[in-house]
N, C-alpha and C positions, 0 to 999 in steps of 0.2 A: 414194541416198536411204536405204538400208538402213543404210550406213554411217551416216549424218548419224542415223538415230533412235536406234542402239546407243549414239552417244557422247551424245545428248544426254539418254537413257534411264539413262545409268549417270553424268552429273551430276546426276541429278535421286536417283540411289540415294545417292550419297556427299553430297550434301546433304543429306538426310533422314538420317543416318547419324551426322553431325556435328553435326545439331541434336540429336539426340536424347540425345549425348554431353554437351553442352553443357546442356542441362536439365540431367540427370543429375549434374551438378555445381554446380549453383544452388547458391549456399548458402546455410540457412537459419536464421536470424540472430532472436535473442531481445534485444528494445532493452527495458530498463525504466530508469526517472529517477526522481526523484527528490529531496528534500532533507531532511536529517537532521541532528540534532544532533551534536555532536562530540565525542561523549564519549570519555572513558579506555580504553573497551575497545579502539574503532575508531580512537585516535590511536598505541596499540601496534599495533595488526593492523597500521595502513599507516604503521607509522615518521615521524609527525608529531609536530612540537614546536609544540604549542600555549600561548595564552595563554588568561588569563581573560577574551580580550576576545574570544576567536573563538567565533561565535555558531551557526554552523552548517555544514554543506557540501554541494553540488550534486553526483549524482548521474549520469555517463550510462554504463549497461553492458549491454555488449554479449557475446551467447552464441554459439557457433558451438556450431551442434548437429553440425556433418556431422565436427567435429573436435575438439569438445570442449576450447576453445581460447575462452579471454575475454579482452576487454582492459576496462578501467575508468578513466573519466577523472571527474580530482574537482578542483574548486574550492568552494577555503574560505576563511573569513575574517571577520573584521570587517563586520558589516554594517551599510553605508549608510544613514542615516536618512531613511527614506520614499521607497525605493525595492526592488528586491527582488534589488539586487546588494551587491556588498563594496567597503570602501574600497580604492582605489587598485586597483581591480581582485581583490585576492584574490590565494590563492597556489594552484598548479596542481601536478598529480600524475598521471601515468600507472602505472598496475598491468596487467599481465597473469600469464594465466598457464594454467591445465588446469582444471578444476572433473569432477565428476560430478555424478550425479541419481538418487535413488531414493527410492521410496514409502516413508513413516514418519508417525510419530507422535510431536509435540510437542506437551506437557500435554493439551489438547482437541484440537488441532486433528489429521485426519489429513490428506496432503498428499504434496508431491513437495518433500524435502528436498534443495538444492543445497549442495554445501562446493566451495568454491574456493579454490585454492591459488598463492599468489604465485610465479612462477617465480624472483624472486632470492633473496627473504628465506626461503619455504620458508610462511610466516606463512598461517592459515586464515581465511576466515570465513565463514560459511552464510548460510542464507535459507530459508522456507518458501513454497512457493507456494497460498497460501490460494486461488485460483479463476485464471482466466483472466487478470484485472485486472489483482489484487495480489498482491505477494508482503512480505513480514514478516521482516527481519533476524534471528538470535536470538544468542542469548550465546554467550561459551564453552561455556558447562554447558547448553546447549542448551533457552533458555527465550524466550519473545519479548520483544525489548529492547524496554522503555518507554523512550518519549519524554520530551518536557516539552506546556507548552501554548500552545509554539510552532511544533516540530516532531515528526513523528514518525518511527519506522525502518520506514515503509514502503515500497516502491518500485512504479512499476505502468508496467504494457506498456503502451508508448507506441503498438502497433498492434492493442492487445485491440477489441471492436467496441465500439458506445454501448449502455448500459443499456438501451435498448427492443428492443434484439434480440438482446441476451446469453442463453444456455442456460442458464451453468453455474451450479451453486448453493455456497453455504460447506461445508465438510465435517465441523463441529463434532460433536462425540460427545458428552460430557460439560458438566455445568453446573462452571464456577469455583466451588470453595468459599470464601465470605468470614465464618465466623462468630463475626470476632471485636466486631467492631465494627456498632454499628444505623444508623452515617451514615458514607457517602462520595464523594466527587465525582473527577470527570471535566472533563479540558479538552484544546483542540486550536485547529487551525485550519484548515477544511477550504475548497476548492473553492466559488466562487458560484452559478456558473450553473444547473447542473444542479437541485439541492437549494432555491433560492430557485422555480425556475418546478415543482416535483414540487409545492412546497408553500404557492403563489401567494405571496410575501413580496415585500413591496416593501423595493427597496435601493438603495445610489445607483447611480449611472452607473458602467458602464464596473468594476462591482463583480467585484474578482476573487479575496475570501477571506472569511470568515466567524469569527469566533471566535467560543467556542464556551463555559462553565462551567457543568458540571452538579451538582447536588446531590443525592443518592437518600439516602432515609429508610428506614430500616424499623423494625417494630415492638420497645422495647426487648426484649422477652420472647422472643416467637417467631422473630424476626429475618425477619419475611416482609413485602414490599414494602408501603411505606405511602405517603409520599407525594413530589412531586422538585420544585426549583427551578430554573431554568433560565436563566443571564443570555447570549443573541447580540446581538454587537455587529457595526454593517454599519455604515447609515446615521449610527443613534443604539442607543444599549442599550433591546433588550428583557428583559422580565421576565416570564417565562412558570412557572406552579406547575399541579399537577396532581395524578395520580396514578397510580403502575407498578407494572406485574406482571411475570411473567416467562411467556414461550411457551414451548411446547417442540413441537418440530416447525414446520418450517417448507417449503414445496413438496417438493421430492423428500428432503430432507433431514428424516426424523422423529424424527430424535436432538440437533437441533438445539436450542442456548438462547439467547431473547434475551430484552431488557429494551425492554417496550413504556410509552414515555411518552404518557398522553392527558392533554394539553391542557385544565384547566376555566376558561380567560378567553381562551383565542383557539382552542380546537377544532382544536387541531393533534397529528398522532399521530406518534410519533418511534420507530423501529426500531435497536435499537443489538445486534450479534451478537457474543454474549460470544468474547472470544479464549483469556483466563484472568482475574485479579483485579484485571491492572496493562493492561489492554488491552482497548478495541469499536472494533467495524467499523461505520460508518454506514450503513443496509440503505436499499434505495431503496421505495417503496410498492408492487413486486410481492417485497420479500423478497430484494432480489437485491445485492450489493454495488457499491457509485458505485466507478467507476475513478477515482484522482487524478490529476494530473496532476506537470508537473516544479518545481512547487515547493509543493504542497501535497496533501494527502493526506486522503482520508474518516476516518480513525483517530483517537481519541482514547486520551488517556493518564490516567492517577489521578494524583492528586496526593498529597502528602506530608501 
């Protein structure tokens, strides 16, 4: 009997022993998606011969934190008319390779700078992790890539939690400077669900993007916020005018700047958190940044 509880006394230790081993080596895995333009910078980083016909590329990467170790898989291509794949499927690319991670500062934003490094070609490219969400591609010269008012270079964690019980807040320090010009606009295409039920919009069925043209005004003289135009197209085009200011402070964040649109023909109030001059984050109605999803993004871009 004595015997019989030692041995089954010391499987229940070397069980306990191996699981805890076995945790211990979980690994823990950073997924963000995404869909992005194709431009020049990012068709040299990952040795793509593009055309003037490829319209964008699909996003899935993945982080090993326990080893600092990524792989990245992309499709790109031509995209399909009224649907939200490519003709004939698209063309496919795996990248891996080592990345690191550390706190910095890009133009306003401060954050958790990642640079990743291709293990064949040697070839770089970064990302800012503006919150839990999103995170923000940037340039060589270390700026945040604009998009078009299609897509944008933003990526977002496919396992971040939903806006109603997110903590984190934007990390912006400083207001973008724009004083050259008293009018500019904004466009994108963001996410439906979320953004249409924050802000009771009716939209068609089964709605699953928004597009988006903004136009802000300011005063010729002083250059300070006067009035904005706003065309979203879902269902049908709306036309929304008003008038914005700029906050500064927003919840835990008192250094924060954003551009608030109020609504004067449908009482709608619109939160956009400056990135720099070529870039908002679409803020949800506690101030908090919409997660995208893998083919569309809360981010808007300027236009030319």
């Amino acid at each position: 009997m004595k015997r019989f509880s030692i041995r089954i006394l010391t499987q229940i230790f070397i069980g306990f022993i191996l699981l805890n081993s076995c945790s211990a080596q979980t690994t823990k895995t950073l997924t963000l998606v995404g869909s992005t333009p194709i431009g020049k910078e990012l068709q040299t980083t990952f040795g793509i011969i593009s055309t003037n016909e490829y319209d964008f590329m699909k996003w899935e990467l993945n982080l090993n934190h326990n080893d600092q170790q990524f792989t990245l898989d992309l499709n790109y291509g031509e995209s399909m008319p009224n649907t939200t794949g490519f003709i004939n499927g698209g063309k496919e690319a795996q990248i891996s390779g080592t990345y690191t991670a550390n706190v910095g500062q890009i133009a306003n934003l401060n954050g958790k700078i990642y640079e990743l490094k291709d293990s064949k070609t040697g070839n770089k490219f970064s990302f800012l992790q503006i919150d839990e969400h999103i995170f923000h591609l940037l340039s060589a010269n270390r700026t945040l890539l604009k998009g078009n008012d299609g897509y944008s270079y933003t990526l977002n964690n496919i396992n971040s939690s939903s806006t109603n019980t997110a903590a984190s807040s934007p990390t912006i320090t400083s207001l973008a400077k724009n004083n050259t010009v008293n009018q500019f606009a904004f466009a994108g295409r963001t996410p439906c669900e979320e953004i249409a039920t924050d802000n009771k919009l009716t939209v068609s069925d089964g709605c699953f993007k928004i597009k988006w043209s903004i136009v802000l005004n300011t005063d010729p003289q002083s250059l300070k916020p006067t009035t904005f135009s706003m065309k979203r197209i879902n269902k049908g085009p709306d036309t929304i005018i008003g008038n914005w200011q700029v906050l500064k402070g927003i919840k835990a964040q008192p250094k924060a700047f954003v551009y608030q649109l109020k609504s004067t023909n449908t009482n709608e109030i619109y939160n956009l958190l400056v990135g720099d001059d070529n870039v908002l984050f679409v803020l949800d109605k506690n101030f908090r940044l919409y997660p995208g999803n893998k083919l569309h993004s809360y981010t808007l871009n300027k236009k030319e």
